[in-house]
C-alpha positions as CSV (number, residue, x, y, z in Angstrom):
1,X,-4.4,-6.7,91.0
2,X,-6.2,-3.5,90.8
3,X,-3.1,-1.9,92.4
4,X,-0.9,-2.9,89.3
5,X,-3.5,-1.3,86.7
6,X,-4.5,1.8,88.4
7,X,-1.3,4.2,88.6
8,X,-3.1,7.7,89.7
9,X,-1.7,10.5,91.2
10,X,-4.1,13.2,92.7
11,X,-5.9,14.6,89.3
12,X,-3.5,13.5,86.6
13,X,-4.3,10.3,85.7
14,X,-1.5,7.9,83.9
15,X,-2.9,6.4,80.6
16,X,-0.2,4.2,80.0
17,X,-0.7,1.1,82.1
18,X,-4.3,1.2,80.0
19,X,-2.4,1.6,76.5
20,X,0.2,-1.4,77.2
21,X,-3.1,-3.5,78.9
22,X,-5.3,-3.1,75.8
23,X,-1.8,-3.7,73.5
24,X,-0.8,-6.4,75.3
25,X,-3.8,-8.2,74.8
26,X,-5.1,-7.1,70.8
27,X,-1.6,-8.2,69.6
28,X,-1.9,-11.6,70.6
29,X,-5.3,-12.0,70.0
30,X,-5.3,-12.5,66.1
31,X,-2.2,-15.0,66.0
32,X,-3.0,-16.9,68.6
33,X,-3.0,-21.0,68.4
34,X,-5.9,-23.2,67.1
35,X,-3.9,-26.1,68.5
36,X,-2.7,-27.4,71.3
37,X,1.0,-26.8,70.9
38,X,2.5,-29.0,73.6
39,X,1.9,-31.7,75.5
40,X,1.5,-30.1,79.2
41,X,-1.0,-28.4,77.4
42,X,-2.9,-31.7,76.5
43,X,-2.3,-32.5,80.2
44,X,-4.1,-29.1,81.0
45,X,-7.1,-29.5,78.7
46,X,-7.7,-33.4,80.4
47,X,-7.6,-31.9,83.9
48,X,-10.5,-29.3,82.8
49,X,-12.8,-32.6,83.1
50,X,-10.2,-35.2,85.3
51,X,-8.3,-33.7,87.7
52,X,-6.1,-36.1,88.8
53,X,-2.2,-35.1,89.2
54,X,-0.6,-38.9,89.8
55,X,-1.8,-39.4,85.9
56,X,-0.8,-36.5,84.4
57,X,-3.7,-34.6,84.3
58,X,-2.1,-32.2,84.7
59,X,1.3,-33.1,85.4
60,X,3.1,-33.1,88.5
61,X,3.4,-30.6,90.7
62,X,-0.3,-29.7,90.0
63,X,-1.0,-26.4,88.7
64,X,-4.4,-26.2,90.7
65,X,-5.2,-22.5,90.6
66,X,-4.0,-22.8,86.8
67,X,-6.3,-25.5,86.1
68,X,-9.4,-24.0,88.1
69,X,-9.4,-21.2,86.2
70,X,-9.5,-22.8,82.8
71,X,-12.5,-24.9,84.0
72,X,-14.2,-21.3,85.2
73,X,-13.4,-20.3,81.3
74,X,-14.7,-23.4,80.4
75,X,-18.4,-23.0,81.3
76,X,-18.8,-20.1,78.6
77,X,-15.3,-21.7,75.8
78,X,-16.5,-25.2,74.6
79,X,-12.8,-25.5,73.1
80,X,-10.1,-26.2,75.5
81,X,-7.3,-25.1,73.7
82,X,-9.2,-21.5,73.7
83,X,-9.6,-21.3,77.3
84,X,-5.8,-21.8,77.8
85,X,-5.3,-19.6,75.0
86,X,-7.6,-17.0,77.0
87,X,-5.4,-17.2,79.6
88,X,-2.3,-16.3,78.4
89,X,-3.5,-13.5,76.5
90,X,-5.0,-11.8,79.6
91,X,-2.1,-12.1,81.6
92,X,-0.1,-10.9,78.5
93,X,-1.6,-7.9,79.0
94,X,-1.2,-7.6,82.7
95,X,3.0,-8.2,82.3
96,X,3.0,-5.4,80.2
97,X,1.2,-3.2,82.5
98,X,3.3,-4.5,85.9
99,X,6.6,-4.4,83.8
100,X,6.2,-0.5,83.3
101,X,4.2,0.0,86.5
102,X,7.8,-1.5,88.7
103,X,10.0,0.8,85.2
104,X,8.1,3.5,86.6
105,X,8.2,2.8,90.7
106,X,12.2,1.9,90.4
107,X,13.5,4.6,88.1
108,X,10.3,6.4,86.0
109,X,8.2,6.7,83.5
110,X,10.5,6.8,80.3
111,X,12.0,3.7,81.5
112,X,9.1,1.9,82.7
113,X,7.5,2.5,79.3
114,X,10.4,1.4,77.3
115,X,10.5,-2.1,79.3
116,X,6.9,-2.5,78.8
117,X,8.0,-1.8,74.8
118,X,10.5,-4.4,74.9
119,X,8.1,-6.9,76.7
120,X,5.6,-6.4,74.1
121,X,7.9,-7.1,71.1
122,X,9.6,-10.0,73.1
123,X,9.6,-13.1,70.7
124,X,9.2,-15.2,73.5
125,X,6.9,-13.6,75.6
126,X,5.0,-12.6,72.6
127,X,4.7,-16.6,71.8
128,X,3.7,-17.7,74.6
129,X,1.2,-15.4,74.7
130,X,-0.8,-17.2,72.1
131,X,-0.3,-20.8,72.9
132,X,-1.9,-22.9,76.4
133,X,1.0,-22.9,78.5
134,X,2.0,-21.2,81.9
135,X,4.5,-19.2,81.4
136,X,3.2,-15.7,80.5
137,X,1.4,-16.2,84.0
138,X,4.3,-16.8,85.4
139,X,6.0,-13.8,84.5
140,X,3.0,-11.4,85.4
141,X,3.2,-12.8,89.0
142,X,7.2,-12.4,89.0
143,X,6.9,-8.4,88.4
144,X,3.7,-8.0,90.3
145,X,5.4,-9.6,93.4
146,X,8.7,-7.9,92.6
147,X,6.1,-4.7,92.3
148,X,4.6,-5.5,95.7
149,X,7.9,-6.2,97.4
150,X,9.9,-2.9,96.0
151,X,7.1,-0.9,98.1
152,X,7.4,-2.9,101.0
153,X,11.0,-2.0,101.1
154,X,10.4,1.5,100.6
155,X,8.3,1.7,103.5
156,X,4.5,0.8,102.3
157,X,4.0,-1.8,104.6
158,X,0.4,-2.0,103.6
159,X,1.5,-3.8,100.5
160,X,2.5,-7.0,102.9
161,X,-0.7,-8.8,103.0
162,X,-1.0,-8.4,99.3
163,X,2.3,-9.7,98.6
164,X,1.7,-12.5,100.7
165,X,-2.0,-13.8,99.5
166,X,-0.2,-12.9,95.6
167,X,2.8,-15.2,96.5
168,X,0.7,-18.0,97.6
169,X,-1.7,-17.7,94.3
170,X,1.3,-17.2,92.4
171,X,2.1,-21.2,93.8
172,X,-1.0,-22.3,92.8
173,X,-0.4,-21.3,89.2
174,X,3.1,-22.5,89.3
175,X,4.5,-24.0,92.3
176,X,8.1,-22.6,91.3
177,X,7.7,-19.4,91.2
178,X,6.2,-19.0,94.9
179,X,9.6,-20.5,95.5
180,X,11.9,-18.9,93.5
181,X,10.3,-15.3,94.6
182,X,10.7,-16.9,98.7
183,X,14.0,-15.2,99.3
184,X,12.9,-11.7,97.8
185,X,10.0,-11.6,99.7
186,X,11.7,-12.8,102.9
187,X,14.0,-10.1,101.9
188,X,11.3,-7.7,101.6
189,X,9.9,-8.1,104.9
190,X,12.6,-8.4,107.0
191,X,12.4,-4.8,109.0
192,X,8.7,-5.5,109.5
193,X,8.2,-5.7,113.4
194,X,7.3,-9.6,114.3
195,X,3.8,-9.4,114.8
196,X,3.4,-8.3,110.9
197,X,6.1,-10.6,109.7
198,X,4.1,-13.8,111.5
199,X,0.8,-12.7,110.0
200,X,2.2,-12.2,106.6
201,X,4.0,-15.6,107.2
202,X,0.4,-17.1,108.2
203,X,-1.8,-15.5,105.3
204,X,0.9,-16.6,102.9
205,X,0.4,-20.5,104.7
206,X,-3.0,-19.6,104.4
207,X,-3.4,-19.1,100.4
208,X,-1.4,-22.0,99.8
209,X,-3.3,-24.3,102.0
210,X,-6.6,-23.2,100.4
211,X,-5.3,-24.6,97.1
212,X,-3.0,-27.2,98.3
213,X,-5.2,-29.7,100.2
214,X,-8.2,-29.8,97.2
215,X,-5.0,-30.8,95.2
216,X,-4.3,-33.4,97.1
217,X,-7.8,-34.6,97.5
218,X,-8.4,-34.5,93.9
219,X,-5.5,-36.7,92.7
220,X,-6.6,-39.4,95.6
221,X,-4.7,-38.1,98.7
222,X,-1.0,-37.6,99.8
223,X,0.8,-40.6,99.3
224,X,-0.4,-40.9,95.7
225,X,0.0,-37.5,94.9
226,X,3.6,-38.1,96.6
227,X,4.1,-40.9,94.3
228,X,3.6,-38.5,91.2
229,X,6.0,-36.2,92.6
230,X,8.6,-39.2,92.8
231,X,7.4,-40.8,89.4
232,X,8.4,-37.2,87.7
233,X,11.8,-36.3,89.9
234,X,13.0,-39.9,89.1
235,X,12.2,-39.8,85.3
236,X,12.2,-36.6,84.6
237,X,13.7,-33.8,86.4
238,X,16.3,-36.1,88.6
239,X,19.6,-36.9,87.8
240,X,20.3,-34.0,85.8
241,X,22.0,-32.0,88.3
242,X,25.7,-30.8,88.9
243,X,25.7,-33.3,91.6
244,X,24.3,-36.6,89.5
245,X,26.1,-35.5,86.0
246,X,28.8,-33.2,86.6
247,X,29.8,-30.3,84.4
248,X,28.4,-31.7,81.3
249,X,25.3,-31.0,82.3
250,X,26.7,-27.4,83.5
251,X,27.8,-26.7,80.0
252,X,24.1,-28.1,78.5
253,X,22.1,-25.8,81.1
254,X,24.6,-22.3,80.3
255,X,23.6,-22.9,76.3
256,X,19.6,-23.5,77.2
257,X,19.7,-20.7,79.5
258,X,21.4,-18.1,77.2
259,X,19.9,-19.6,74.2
260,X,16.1,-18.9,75.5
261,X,17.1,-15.3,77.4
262,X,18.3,-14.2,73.7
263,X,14.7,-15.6,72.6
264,X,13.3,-13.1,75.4
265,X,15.6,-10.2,74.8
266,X,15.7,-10.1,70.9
267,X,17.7,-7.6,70.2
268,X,17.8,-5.4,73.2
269,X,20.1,-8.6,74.3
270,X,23.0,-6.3,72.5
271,X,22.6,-2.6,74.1
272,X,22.5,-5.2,77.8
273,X,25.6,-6.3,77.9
274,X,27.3,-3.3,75.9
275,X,25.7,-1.2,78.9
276,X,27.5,-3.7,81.2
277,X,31.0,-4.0,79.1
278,X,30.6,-0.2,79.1
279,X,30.4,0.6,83.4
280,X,32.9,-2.3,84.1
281,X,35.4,-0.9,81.7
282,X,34.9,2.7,83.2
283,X,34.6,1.7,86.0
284,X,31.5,3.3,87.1
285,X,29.4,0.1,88.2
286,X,30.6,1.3,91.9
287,X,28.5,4.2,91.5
288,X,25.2,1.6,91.2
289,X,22.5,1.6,93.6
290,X,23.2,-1.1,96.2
291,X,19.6,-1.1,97.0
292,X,18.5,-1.8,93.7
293,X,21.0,-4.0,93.2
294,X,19.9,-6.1,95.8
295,X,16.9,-5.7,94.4
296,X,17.5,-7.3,91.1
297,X,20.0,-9.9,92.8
298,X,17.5,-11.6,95.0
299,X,14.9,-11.8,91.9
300,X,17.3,-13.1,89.3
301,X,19.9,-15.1,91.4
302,X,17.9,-18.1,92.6
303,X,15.9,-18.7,89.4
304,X,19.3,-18.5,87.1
305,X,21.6,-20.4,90.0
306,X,18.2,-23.6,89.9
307,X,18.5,-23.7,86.1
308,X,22.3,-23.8,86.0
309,X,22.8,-26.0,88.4
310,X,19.7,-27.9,88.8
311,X,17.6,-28.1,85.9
312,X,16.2,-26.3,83.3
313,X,14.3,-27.3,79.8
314,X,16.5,-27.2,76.7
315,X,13.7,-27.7,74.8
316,X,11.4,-25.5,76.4
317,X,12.1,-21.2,76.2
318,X,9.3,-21.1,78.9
319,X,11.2,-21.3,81.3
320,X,12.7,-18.4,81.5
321,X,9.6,-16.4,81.0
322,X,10.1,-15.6,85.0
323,X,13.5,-13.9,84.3
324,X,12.7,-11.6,81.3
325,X,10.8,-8.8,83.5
326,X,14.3,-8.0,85.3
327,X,16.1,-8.0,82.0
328,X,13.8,-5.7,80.0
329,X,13.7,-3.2,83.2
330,X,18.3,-3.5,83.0
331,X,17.8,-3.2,78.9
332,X,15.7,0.0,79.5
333,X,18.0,1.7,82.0
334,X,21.1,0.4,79.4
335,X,19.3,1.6,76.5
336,X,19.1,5.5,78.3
337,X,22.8,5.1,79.6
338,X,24.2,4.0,75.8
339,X,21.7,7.1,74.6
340,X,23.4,9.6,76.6
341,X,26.7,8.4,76.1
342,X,25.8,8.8,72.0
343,X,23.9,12.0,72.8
344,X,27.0,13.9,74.7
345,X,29.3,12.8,71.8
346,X,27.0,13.3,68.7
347,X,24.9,16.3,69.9
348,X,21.2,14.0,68.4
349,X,18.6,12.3,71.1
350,X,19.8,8.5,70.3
351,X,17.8,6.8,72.7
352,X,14.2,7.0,70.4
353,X,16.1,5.8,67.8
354,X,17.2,2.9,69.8
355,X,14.2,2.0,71.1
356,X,12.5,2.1,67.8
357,X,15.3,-0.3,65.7
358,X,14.8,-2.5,68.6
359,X,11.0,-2.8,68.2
360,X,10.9,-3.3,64.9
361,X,13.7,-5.8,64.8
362,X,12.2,-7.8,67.4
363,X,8.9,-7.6,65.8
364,X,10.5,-9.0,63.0
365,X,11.8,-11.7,64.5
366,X,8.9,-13.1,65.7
367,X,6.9,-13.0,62.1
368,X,10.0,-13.7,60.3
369,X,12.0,-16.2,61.7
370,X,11.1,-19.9,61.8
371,X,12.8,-20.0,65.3
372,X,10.8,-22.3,68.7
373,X,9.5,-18.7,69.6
374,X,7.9,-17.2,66.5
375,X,4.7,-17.0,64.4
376,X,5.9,-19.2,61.4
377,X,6.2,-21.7,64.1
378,X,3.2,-21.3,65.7
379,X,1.3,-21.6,62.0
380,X,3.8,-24.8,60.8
381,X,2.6,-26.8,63.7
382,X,-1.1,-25.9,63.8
383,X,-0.6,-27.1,60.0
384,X,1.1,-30.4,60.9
385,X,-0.6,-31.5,64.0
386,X,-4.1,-31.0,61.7
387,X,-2.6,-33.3,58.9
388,X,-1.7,-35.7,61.3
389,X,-4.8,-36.1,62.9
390,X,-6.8,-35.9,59.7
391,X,-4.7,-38.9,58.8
392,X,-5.1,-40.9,61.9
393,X,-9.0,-40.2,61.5
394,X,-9.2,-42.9,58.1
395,X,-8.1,-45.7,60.4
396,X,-10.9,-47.5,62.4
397,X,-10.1,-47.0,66.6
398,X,-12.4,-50.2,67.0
399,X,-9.0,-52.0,65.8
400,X,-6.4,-49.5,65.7
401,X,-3.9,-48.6,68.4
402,X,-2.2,-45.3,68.8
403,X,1.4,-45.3,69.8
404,X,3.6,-42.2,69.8
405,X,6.9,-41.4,71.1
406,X,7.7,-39.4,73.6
407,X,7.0,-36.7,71.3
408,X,6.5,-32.7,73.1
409,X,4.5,-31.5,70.1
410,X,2.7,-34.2,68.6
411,X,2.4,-36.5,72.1
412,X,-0.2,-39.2,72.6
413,X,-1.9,-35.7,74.8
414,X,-2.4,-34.5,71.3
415,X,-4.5,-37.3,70.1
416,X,-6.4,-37.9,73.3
417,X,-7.8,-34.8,73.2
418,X,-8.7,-34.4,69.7
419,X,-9.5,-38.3,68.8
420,X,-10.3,-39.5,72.0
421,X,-12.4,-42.5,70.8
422,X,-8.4,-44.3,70.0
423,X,-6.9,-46.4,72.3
424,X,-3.4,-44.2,72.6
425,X,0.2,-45.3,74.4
426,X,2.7,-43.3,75.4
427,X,6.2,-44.9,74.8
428,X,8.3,-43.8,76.7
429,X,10.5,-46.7,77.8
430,X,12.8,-45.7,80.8
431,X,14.9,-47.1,83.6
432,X,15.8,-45.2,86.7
433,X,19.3,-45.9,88.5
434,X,18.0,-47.9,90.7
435,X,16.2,-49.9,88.4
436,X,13.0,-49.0,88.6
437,X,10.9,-49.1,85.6
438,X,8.5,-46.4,84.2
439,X,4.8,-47.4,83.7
440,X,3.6,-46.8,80.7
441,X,0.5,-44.2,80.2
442,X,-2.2,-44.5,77.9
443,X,-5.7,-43.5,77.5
444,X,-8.9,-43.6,76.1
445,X,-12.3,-41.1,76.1
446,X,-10.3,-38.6,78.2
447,X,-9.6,-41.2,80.8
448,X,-5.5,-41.5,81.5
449,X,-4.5,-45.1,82.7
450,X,-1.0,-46.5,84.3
451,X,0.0,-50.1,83.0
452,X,3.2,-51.9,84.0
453,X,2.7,-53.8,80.7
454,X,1.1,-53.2,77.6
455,X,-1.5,-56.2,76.1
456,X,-4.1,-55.4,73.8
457,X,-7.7,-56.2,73.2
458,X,-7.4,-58.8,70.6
459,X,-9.7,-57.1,68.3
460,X,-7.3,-54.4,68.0
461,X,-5.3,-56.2,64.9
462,X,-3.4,-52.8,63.8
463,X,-0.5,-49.7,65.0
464,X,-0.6,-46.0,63.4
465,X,2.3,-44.1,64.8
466,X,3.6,-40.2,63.8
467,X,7.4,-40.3,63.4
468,X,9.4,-37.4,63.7
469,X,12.1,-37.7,61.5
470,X,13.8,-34.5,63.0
471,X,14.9,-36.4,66.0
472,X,17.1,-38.3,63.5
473,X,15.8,-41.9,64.4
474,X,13.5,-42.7,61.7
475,X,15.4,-41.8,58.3
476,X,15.7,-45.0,57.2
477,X,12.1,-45.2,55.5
478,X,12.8,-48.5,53.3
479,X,14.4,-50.4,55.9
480,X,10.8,-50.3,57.3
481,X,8.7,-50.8,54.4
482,X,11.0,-53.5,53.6
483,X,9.5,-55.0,57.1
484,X,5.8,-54.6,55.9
485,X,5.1,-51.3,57.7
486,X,3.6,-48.5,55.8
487,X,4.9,-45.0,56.2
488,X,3.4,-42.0,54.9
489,X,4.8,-38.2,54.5
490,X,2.7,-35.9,56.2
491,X,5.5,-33.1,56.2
492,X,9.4,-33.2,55.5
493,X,10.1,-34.0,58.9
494,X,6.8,-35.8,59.5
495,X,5.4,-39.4,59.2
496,X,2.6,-41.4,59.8
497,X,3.6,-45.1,60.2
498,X,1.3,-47.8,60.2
499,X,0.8,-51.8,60.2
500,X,0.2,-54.9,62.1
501,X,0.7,-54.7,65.4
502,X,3.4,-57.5,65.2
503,X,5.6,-55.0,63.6
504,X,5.6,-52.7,66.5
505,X,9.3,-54.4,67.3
506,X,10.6,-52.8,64.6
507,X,9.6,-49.4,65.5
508,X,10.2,-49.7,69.5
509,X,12.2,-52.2,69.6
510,X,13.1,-51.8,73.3
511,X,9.5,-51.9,74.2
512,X,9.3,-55.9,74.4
513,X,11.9,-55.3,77.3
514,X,8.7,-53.7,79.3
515,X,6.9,-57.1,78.7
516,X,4.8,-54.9,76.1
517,X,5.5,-57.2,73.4
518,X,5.1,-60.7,74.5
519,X,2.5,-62.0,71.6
520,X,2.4,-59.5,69.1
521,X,1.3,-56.6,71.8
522,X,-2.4,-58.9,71.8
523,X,-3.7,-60.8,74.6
524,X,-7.1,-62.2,75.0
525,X,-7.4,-60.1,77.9
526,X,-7.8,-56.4,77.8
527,X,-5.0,-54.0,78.9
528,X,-7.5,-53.2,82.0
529,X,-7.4,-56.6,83.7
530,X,-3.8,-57.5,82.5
531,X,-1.8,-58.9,85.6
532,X,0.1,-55.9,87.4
533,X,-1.7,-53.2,85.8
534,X,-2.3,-50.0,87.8
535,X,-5.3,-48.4,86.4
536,X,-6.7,-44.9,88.2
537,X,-10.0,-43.6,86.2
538,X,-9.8,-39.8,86.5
């Protein structure tokens, strides 16, 4: 994305898409995870070895591009965790320099710069930044695209094929975003003649297809790779909508939505929407630029109207990661209206002073604040997750059983990849509408298996399993020890319980309705030739 970085003009060369490049990336280098923090991010580091999307490796939709370039890291980073790590690092360099390159296009250079500013210090860009997820990709391809398609509109038509072979990699990193970004692109193009709009049309077809069918071929052709798809729409992502839960879920998506954009804004999330109450109440929004805002419609709109009406992660600030760039460019541009307003009525330059309080508040944030987006947090888990595994480690896997809940941050991902000689189970006991059952995942050695029931080896006699008493199910410590099992405090909120496999029903007791449970969860056949079974090696 050379044109991104480089931002010369004849002999006077801009250093500032360097500066916010190098800042982006030495910030987040020295706080940066040592664990895996998630468990897509588990399903990322299996893939680097078994690719294989209908077992979660990754998870559905695929994440090829993503994926491919962590194994490229992977030749010269033995850890996996680093590579992902690597990753989002880089590209949190990049946002900041496309964020102030597209400041700079739109409006100029003081308010390109102070967006950059505000996506540097963004507690939830900054964390994700340092952890293997997606998301800080994500937004770098939003602004580059949003980059590519301003000059398209104002008349660089050269820009096209760019746009196009970025739109199509920008898929293959995260199939969402190539969709979400469709209509502003479309948008973009539109007054090309129809010999340039066809060609963009087929490179765009092009990229995708050069990433799509090794995808497919790699998780054992379409209809099994169409079968993941349905496996994660029905139990995961389906039946969440307006349509299938009404305004409930409305209500539910509005809080997540607003609750991670004030994660991403910080504290510029104030001077926003006093800009806003300010031109409405004056009414001087008439006097905006419809181009622009256009602009800013068609890249916010159908990202915000999918997550409100659709589905969106409450657990998960992520997501909106795609969003922010749009928001820090309208929190620079309100940050110089609300200056001048305070400059023409107390005589002082306010808008330094603004951007400096907001820097250092949301800087503060982020190493302050226990919050999902923050440092502390970041630190408290890498803590955790290593107690839990050193635990895990004094129990023999010849005879032991893993089984965790369908935890996000200590997952059964977690202890595949750092203890993969343990048998480890997934419970995660669902039931779709129509009565279709979820199969249970488990693995061993870095190898994910589907079961439709669970039996065990019989040598394996004994269960460990990490409670999380934060989800509020597991309080009621003596009512288990009063049933034989053995639990054991890792952290205030976690636990490490343990026992004969027989007492599994007391723990998940719904999981005997999957047939896991018929004779203390031990057959003398092992769960690889048990009747049903669908086992894929990866």
């Amino acid at each position: 994305m050379v044109a991104i970085v480089s931002s010369n003009h004849g002999k006077n060369k801009d250093p500032f898409p360097w500066i916010f490049l190098l800042a982006g990336v030495i910030t987040r280098i020295p706080f940066s995870s040592r664990f895996l923090l998630h468990m897509d991010s588990g399903q990322f580091v299996l893939a680097l070895e078994n690719f294989d999307v209908t077992v979660h490796q990754p998870h559905p939709p695929g994440y090829f591009l993503y994926v491919m370039l962590g194994r490229l890291i992977h030749f010269f980073v033995d850890d996996g965790n680093a590579v992902f790590v690597a990753i989002s690092v880089f590209f949190s360099g990049l946002t900041m320099v496309a964020v102030y390159r597209l400041g700079k296009e739109m409006f100029d250079t003081k308010t390109g710069a102070i967006a950059a500013l505000l996506a540097l210090t963004s507690p939830n860009v900054w964390f994700h930044g340092e952890v293997a997820l997606t998301y800080i990709g994500e937004a770098f391809f939003s602004t580059a695209i949003a980059f590519f398609c301003w000059k398209i509109i104002n008349g660089e038509e050269k820009y096209v094929w760019i746009s196009a072979i970025a739109l199509g990699i920008a898929g293959g990193i995260r199939q969402n975003t190539a969709v979400f970004l469709l209509p502003l692109w479309i948008y973009s193009i539109r007054n090309l003649t129809k010999g340039k709009i066809l060609a963009s049309l087929t490179l765009l077809g092009g990229t995708i297809l050069s990433w799509f069918i090794p995808m497919i071929r790699m998780s054992g052709g379409w209809n099994s790779y169409r079968s993941a798809l349905h496996e994660l729409w029905v139990f995961h992502t389906g039946g969440h909508s307006i349509y299938d839960s009404g305004w409930a879920s409305f209500k539910v998506f509005s809080f997540a939505l607003l609750s991670h954009l004030v994660h991403g804004l910080g504290a510029g999330f104030f001077p926003l929407v006093l800009s806003f109450y300010s031109l409405i109440r004056r009414g001087k929004s008439r006097l905006l630029d419809r181009k622009k805002v256009m602009f800013f419609s068609l890249w916010v709109f159908p990202t915000m109207f999918f997550y409100l009406f659709v589905f969106i992660s409450v657990q998960n600030p992520g997501y909106v990661l795609m969003l922010l760039p749009p928001l820090f460019l309208m929190t620079s541009i309100s940050i110089l209206y609300l200056g001048k307003e305070l400059t023409e009525r107390y005589g002082k330059h306010a808008s330094p002073w603004i951007v400096f309080v907001l820097v250092v508040l949301n800087t503060a944030m982020f190493f302050s604040l226990k919050t999902p987006v923050s440092y502390p947090w970041i630190r408290h888990h890498d803590r955790e997750l290593s107690l839990l595994l050193k635990d895990i480690r004094t129990f023999d896997p010849g005879e032991t059983a893993v089984f965790v809940n369908n935890y996000i941050y200590y997952s059964y991902r977690h202890v595949m990849v750092y203890l993969p000689q343990y048998r480890v189970y997934n419970v995660d006991v669902r039931e779709s509408s129509s009565g279709e059952r979820r199969k249970t995942f488990w693995g061993i050695h870095g190898k994910t298996y589907l079961a439709e029931e669970i039996t065990l080896p019989a040598k394996v006699r004994r269960f460990v399993s990490p409670l999380d008493i934060g989800d509020g199910k597991y309080w009621e410590k003596k009512a288990f020890e009063d049933a034989g099992i053995c639990i054991k405090e890792i952290s205030p909120n976690l636990r490490l319980a343990s026992g004969g496999v027989d007492l599994l029903r007391y723990l998940y007791p719904n999981l005997g309705a999957t047939s896991a449970n018929r004779h203390d969860l031990r057959g003398a056949s092992g769960l690889e030739r048990s009747r049903g079974s669908r086992k894929r090696q990866t």
